[in-house]
C-alpha positions, 0 to 999 in steps of 0.5 A, spaced: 356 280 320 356 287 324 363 287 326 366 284 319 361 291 316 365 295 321 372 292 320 370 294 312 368 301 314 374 302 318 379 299 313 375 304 307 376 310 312 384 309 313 385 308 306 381 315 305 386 318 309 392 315 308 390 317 300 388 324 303 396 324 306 399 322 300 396 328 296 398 333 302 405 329 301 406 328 294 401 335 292 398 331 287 392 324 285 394 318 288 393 315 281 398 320 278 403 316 281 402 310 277 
């Protein structure tokens, strides 16, 4: 279980950064792209 916690923690924190990426690529909210 606590590696199963620390797998979900980590896809938690990449998808973090891969939004703060979009925002710095795109200049705006994920969200305002749908």
């Amino acid at each position: 279980k606590i590696q199963l916690t620390k797998n979900v923690r980590c896809s938690e924190v990449m998808e973090n950064v891969i939004e703060r990426g979009l925002i710095e690529l795109t200049g705006e909210l994920p969200e305002n792209r749908s």
